[in-house]
C-alpha positions in Angstrom: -31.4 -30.2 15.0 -28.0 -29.8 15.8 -25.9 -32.9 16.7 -25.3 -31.9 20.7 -29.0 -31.8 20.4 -29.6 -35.7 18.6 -26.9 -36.7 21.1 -28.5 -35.7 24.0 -31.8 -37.2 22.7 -30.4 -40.8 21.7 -28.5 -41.1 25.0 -31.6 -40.3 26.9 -33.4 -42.7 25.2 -31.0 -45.3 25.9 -31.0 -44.3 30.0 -34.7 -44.6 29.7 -34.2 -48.0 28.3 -31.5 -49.1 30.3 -32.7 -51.6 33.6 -30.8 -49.1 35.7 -32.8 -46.2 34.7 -31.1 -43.1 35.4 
């Protein structure tokens, strides 16, 4: 996996975690 690709991943993850969502 290229690293635009991890990026993308990890900082959905985080939005998904986050309490405002997206």
């Amino acid at each position: 996996m290229d690293t635009l690709g991890a990026l993308t991943l990890a900082t959905d993850h985080l939005m998904d975690q986050s309490p405002v969502g997206r």
